[in-house]
NURO-111698 format. One record per atom (N, C-alpha, C): z, y, x. Coordinates in pm, whole numbers, padded with zeros to 5 digits, always signed. Layout:
BEGIN
ZYX;...
This chain:
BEGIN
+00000-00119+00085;+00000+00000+00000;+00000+00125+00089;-00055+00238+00085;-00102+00345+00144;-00022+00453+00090;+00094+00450+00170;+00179+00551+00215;+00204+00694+00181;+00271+00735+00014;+00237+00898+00047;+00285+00985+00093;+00322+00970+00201;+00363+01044+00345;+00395+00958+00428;+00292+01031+00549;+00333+00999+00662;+00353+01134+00769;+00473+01085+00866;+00486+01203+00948;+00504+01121+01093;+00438+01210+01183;+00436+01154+01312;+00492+01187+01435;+00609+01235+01480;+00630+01279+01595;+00618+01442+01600;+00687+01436+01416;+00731+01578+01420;+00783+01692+01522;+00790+01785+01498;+00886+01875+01606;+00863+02059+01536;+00941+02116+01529;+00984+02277+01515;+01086+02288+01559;+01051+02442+01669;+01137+02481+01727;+01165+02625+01653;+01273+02675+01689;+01268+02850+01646;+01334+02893+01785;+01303+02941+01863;+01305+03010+01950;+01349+02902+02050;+01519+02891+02098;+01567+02796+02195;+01632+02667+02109;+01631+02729+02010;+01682+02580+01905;+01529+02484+01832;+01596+02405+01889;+01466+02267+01855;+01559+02208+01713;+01432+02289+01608;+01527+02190+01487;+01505+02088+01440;+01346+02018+01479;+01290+01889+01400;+01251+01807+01561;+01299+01751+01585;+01296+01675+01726;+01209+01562+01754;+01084+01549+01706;+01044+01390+01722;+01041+01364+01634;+01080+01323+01491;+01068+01339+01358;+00949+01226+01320;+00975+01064+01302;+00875+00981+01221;+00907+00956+01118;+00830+00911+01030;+00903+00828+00881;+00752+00806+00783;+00759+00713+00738;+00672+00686+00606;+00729+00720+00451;+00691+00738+00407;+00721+00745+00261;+00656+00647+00151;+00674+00519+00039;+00606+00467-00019;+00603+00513-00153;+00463+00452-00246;+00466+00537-00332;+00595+00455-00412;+00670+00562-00548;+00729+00490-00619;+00836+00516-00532;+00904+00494-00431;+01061+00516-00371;+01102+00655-00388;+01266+00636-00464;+01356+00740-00419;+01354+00795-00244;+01277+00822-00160;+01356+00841+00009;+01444+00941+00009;+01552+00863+00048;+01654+01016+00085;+01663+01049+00222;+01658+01186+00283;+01696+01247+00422;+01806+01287+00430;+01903+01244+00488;+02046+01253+00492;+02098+01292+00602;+02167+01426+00635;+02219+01443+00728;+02301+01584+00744;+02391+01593+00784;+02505+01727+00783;+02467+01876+00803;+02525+01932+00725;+02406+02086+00730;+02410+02127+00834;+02281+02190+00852;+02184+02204+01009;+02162+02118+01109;+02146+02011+01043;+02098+01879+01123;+01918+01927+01130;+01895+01988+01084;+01729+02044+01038;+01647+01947+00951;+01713+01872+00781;+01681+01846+00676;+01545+01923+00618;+01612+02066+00620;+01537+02161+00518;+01419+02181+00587;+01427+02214+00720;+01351+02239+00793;+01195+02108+00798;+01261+02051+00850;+01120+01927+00807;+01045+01859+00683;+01167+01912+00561;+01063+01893+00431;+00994+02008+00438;+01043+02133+00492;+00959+02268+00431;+00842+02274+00528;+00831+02197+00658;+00716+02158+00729;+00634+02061+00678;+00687+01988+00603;+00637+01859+00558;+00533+01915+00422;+00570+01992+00356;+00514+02054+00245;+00397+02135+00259;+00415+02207+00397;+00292+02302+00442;+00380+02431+00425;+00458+02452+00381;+00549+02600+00409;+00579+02632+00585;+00585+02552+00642;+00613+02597+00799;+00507+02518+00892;+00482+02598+01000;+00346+02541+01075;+00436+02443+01156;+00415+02340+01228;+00485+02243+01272;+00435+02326+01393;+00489+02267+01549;+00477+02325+01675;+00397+02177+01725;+00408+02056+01681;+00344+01936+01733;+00367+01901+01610;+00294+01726+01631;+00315+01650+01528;+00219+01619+01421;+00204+01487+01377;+00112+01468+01260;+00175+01461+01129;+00088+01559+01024;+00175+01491+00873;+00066+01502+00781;+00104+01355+00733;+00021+01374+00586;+00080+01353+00471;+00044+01456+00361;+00102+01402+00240;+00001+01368+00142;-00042+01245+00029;-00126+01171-00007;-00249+01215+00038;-00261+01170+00171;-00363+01183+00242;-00407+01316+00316;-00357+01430+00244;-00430+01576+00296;-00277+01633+00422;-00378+01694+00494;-00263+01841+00554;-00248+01920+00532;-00109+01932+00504;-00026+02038+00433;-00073+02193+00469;-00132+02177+00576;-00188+02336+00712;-00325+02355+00600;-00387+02270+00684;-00535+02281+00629;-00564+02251+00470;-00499+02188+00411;-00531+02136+00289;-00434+02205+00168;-00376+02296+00189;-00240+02328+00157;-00271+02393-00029;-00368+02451-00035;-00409+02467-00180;-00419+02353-00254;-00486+02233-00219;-00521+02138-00245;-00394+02057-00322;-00289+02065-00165;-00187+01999-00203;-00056+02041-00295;-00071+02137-00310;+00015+02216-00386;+00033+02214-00524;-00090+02195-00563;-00139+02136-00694;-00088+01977-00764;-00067+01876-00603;-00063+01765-00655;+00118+01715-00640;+00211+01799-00585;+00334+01776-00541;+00432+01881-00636;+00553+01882-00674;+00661+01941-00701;+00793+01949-00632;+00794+02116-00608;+00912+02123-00525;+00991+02176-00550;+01136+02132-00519;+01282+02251-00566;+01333+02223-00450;+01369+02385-00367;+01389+02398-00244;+01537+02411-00260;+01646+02432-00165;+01791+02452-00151;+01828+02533-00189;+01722+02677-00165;+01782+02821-00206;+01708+02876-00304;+01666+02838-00431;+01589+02839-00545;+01663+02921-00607;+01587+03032-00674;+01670+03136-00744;+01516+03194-00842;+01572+03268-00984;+01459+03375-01043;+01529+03461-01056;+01493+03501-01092;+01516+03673-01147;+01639+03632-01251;+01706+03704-01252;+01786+03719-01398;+01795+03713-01527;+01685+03832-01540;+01642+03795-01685;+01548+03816-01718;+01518+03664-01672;+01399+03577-01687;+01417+03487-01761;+01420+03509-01920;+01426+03351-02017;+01397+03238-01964;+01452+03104-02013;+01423+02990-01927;+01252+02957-01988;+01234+02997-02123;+01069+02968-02195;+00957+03028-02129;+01005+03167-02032;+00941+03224-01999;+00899+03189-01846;+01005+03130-01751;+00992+03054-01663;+00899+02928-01586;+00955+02850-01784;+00828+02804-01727;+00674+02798-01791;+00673+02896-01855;+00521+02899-01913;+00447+03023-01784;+00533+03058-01671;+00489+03180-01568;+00434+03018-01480;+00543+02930-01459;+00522+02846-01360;+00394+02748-01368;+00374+02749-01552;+00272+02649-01567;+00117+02693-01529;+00087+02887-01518;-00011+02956-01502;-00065+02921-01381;+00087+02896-01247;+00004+02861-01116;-00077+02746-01065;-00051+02627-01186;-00165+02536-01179;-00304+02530-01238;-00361+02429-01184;-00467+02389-01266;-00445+02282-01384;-00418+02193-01332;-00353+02117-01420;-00233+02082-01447;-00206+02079-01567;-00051+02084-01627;+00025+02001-01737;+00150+01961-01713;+00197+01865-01852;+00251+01943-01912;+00246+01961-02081;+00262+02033-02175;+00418+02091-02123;+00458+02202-02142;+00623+02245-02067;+00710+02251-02215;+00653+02262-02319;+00794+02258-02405;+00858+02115-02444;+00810+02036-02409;+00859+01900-02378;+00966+01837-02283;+00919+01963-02175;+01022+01906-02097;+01166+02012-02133;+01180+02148-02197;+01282+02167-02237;+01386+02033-02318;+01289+01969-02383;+01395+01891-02486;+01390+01767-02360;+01342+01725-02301;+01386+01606-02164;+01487+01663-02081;+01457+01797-02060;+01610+01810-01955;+01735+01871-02031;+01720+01894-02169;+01797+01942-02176;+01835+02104-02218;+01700+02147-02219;+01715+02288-02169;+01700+02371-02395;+01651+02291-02506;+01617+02324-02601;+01658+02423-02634;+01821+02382-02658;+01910+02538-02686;+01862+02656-02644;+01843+02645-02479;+01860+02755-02377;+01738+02792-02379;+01645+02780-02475;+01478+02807-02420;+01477+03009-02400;+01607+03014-02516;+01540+03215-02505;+01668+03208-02403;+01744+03142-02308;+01861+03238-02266;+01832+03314-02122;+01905+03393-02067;+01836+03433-01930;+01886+03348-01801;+01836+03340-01724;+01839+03280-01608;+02016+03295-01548;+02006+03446-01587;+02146+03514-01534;+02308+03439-01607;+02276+03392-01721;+02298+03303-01854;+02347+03224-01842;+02260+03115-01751;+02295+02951-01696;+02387+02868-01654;+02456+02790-01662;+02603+02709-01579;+02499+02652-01478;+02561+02626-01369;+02502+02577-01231;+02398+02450-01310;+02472+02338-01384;+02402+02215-01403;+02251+02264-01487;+02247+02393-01549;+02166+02413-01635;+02075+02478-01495;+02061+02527-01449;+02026+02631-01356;+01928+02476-01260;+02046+02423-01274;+01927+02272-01177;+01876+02198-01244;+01863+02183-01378;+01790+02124-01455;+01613+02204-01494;+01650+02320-01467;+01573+02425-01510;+01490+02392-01359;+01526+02390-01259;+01447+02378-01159;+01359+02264-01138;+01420+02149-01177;+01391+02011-01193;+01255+02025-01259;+01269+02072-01407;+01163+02114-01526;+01081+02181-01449;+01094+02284-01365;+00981+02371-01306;+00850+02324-01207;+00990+02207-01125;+00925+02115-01012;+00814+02024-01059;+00846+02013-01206;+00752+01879-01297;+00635+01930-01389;+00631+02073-01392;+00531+02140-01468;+00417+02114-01458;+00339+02073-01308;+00231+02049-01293;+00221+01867-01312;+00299+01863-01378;+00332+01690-01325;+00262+01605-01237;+00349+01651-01120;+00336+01587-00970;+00322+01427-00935;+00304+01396-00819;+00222+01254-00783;+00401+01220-00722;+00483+01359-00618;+00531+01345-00558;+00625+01493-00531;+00788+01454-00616;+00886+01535-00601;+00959+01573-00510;+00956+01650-00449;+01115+01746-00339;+01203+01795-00366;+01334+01747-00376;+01463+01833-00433;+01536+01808-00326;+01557+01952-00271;+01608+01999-00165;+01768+02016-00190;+01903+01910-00129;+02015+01997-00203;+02053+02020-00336;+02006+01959-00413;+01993+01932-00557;+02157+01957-00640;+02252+01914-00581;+02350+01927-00661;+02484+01986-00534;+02448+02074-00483;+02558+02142-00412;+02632+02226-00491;+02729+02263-00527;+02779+02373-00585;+02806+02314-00707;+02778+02180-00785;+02788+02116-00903;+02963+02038-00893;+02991+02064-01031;+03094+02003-01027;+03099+01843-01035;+03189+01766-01033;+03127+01580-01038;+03042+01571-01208;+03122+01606-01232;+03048+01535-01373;+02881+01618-01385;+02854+01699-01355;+02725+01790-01341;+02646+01717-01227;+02737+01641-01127;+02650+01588-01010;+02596+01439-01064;+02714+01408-01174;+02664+01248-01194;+02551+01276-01304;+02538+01364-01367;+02421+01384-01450;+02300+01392-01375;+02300+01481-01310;+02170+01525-01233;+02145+01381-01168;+02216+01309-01108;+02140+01202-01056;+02104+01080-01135;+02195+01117-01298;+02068+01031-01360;+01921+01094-01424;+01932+01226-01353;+01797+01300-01408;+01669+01250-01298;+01716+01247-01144;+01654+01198-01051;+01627+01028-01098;+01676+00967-01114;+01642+00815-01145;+01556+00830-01280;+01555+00894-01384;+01444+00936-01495;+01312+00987-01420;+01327+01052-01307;+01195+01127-01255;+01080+00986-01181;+01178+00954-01096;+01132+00788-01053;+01085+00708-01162;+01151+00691-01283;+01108+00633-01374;+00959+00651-01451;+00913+00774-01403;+00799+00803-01434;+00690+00772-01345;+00711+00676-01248;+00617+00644-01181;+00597+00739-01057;+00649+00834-01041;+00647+00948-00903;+00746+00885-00799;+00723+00951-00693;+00772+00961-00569;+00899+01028-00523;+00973+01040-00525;+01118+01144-00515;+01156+01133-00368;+01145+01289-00308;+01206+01307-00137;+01289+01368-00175;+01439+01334-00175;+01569+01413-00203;+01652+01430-00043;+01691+01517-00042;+01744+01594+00076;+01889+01608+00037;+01967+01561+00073;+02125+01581+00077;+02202+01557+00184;+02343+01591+00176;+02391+01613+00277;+02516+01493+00236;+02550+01447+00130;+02648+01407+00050;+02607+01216+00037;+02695+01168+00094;+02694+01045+00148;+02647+00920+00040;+02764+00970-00084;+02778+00866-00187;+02606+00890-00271;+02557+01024-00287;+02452+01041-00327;+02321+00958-00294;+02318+01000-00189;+02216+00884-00098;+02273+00761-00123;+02329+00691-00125;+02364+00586-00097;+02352+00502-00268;+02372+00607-00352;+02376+00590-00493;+02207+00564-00541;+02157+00649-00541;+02022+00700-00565;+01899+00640-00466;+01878+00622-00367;+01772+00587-00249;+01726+00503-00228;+01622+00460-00243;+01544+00283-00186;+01564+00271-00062;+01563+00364-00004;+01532+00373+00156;+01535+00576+00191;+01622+00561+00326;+01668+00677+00352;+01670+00647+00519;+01681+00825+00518;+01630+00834+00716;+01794+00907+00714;+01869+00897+00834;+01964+00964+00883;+01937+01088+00985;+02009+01176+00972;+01946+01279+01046;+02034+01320+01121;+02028+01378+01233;+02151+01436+01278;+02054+01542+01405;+02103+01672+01430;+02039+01721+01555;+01888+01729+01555;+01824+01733+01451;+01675+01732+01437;+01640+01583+01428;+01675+01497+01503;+01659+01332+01509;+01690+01275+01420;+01574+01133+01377;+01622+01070+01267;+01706+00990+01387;+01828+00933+01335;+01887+00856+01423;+01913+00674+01362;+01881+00689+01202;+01885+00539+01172;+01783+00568+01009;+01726+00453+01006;+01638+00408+00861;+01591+00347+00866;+01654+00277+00682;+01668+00186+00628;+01722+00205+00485;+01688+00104+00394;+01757+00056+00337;+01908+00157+00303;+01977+00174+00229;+02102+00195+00207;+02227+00061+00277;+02190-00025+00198;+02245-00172+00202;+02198-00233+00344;+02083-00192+00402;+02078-00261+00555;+02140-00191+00654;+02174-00034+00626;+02165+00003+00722;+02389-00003+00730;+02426+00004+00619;+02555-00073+00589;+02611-00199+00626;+02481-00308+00613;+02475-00447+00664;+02512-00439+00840;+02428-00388+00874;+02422-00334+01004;+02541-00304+01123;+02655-00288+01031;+02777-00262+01061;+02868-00366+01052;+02835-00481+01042;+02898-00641+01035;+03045-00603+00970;+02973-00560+00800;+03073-00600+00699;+03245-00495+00681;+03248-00377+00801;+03360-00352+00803;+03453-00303+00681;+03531-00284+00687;+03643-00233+00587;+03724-00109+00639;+03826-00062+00548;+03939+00036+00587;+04051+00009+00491;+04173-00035+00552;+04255+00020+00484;+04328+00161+00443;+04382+00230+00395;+04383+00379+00399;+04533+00355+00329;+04632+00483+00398;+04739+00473+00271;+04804+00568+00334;+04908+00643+00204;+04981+00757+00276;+05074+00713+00358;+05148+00800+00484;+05276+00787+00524;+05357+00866+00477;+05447+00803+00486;+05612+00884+00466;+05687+00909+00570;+05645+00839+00664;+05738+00851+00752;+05686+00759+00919;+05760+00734+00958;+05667+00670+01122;+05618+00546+01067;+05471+00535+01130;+05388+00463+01127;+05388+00383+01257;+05367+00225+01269;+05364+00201+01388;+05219+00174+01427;+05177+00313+01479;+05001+00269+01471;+04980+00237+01601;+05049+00199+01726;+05003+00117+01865;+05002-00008+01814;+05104-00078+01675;+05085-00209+01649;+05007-00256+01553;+04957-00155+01499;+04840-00171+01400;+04707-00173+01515;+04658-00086+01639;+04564-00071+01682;+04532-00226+01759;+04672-00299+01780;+04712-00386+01834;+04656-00537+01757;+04657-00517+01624;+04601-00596+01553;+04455-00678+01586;+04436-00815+01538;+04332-00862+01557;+04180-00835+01446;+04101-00752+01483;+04020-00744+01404;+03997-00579+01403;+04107-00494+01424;+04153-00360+01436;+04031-00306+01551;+03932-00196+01479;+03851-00154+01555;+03912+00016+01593;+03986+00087+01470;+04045+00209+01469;+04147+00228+01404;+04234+00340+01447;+04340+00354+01356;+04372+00495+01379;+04330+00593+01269;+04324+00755+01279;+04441+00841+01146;+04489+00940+01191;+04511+01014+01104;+04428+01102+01033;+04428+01125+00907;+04369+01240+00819;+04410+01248+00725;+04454+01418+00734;+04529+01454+00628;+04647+01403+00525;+04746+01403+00612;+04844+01296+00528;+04857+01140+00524;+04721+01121+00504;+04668+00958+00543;+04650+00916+00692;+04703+00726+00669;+04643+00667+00777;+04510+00586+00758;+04432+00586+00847;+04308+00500+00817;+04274+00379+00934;+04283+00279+00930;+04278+00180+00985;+04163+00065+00952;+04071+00108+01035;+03923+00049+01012;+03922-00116+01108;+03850-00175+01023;+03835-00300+01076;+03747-00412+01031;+03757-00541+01073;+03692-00637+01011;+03767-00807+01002;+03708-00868+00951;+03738-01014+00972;+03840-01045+00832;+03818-01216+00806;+03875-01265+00694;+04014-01190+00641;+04083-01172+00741;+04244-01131+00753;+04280-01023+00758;+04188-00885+00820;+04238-00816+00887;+04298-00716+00748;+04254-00728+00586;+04323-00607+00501;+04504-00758+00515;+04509-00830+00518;+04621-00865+00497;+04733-00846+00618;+04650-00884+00748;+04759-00835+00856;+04798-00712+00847;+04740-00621+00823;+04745-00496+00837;+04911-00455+00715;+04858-00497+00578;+04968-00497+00528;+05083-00617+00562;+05103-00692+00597;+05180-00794+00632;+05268-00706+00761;+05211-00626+00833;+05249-00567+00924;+05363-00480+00892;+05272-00390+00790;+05362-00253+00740;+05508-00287+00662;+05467-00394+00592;+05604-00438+00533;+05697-00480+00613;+05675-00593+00754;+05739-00627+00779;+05816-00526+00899;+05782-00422+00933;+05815-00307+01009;+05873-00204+00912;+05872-00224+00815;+05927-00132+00704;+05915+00032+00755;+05822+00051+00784;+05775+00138+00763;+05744+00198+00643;+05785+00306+00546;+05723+00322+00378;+05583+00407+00430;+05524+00353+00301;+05375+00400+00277;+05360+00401+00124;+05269+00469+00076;+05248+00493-00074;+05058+00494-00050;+05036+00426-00182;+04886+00443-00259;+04792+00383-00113;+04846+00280-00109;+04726+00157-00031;+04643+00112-00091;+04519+00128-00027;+04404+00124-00141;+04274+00072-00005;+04176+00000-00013;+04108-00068+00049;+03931+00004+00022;+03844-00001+00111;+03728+00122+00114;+03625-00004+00206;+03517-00050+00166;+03430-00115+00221;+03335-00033+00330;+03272-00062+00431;+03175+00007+00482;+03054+00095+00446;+03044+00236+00428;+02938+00309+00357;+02869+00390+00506;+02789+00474+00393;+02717+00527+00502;+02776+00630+00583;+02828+00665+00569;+02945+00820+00666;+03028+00673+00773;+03019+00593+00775;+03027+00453+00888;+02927+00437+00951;+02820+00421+00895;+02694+00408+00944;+02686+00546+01103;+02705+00677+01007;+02659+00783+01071;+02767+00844+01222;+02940+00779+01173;+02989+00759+01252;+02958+00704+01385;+02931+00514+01326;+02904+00452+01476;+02728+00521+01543;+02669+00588+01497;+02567+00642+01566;+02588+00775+01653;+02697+00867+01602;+02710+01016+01624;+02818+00994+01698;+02914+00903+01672;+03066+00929+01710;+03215+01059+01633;+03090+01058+01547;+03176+01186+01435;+03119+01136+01283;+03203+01259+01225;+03183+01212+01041;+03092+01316+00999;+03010+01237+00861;+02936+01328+00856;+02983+01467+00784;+03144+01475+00743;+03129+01624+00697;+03167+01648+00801;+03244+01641+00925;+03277+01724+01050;+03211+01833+01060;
């Protein structure tokens, strides 16, 4: 199957900062891909090269077949994008939004349809200025789909959303997939990617540094665990580090975290604490995710 995107040995610099470093990846049709990596890892930066908004300094890219440089009218027509820092005017009705947005194509899917798909019916006369954040990204979503695209970009999609606004929106992204399109989602937010993605690139420093899979690249990490639990009081963490199976044992914030693996190691761990009577409160057990993943590659977390 023939790939709708490919990028080759990307690279943008802005002056002495190199933000897209080498930069490969395929894209298939039909996959969620997520680009995942901690703000100013240079995410934004290589979709907005990837799109034809920024001239690359090296590097090959294609998106369903054309270049974004040379072909960039062409392609503009056939893709939908919602960038990180997406904003209109104020008062700018949401009806009016997008019947302005539907003018810049050629071809177009009817737009008062998609008011009642995202949501937006109520709000068709309200102003932009008007909006709760979740409405404000739904509205963008709708804008991104006006021309109804081969292949979506949502840049940052639910920053600033509260949870319940974030768990919506990402069943709005799994509806967009559902339509047979392509979805490149850009986040910075671990559980997201990991929730949402067929396959995702890690980013860190301009470099992809791992991709795969969600689940392989988790696999990858031979199965680890964490126990986590508050202290109250001294912890004996030289005899926890001491433990068999015990790869780490860190403080944060109030909590201890004691990462590890093997048949035994959530029971030694507590078998330990009790029998050292040490008190602890709200022990609770955390499987290997991707902020593990990005750890054993970086040596840091990804909100650090």
């Amino acid at each position: 199957m023939q790939p709708v995107i490919e990028v080759s040995n990307l690279r943008k610099r802005y002056g002495s900062t190199l933000a897209v470093d080498d930069i490969s990846l395929t894209v298939q049709p039909g996959e969620i891909f997520g680009i995942l990596g901690p703000n100013g890892a240079g995410k934004s930066t290589a979709v907005e090269t990837i799109v034809g908004l920024r001239q690359p300094d090296a590097g090959v890219v294609r998106v369903l077949g054309m270049d974004p440089q040379r072909e960039h009218e062409r392609l503009v027509q056939r893709i939908g994008i919602q960038l990180q820092h997406a904003a209109l005017p104020d008062r700018l009705a949401v009806w009016e939004a997008l019947d302005l947005f539907a003018s810049f194509y050629a071809r177009t899917t009817p737009w008062q349809p998609l008011l009642e798909a995202w949501g937006l019916a109520e709000k068709r006369n309200t102003l932009f200025a008007n909006l709760s954040g979740g409405q404000k990204q739904r509205l963008f979503i709708a804008l991104a789909l006006v021309n109804d695209p081969e292949v979506v970009f949502l840049d940052e999609l639910t920053t600033g959303l509260d949870p319940q606004a974030r768990r919506a929106t990402w069943d709005l992204v799994k509806r967009i997939r559902s339509q047979g399109k392509t979805v490149i989602l850009v986040t910075h937010f671990m559980d997201e990617a990991q929730f949402l993605c067929d396959r995702l690139a890690i980013i860190d420093a301009g470099r992809v540094i791992a991709l795969d899979t969600p689940a392989n690249l988790v696999r990858g990490l031979d199965g680890g665990s964490r126990v986590i639990f508050a202290a109250n009081g001294a912890t004996p963490l030289q005899a926890l580090q001491a433990l068999p199976g015990v790869s780490q044992v860190e403080r944060s914030q109030g909590d201890v975290i004691v990462s590890g693996h093997g048949d035994n190691f959530v029971g030694d761990v507590v078998a330990l604490l009790v029998a050292s009577g040490a008190p602890f409160q709200n022990l609770r057990t955390e499987q290997a995710d991707l902020e593990d993943v990005f750890m054993a590659r970086t040596g840091r977390r990804l909100r650090d």
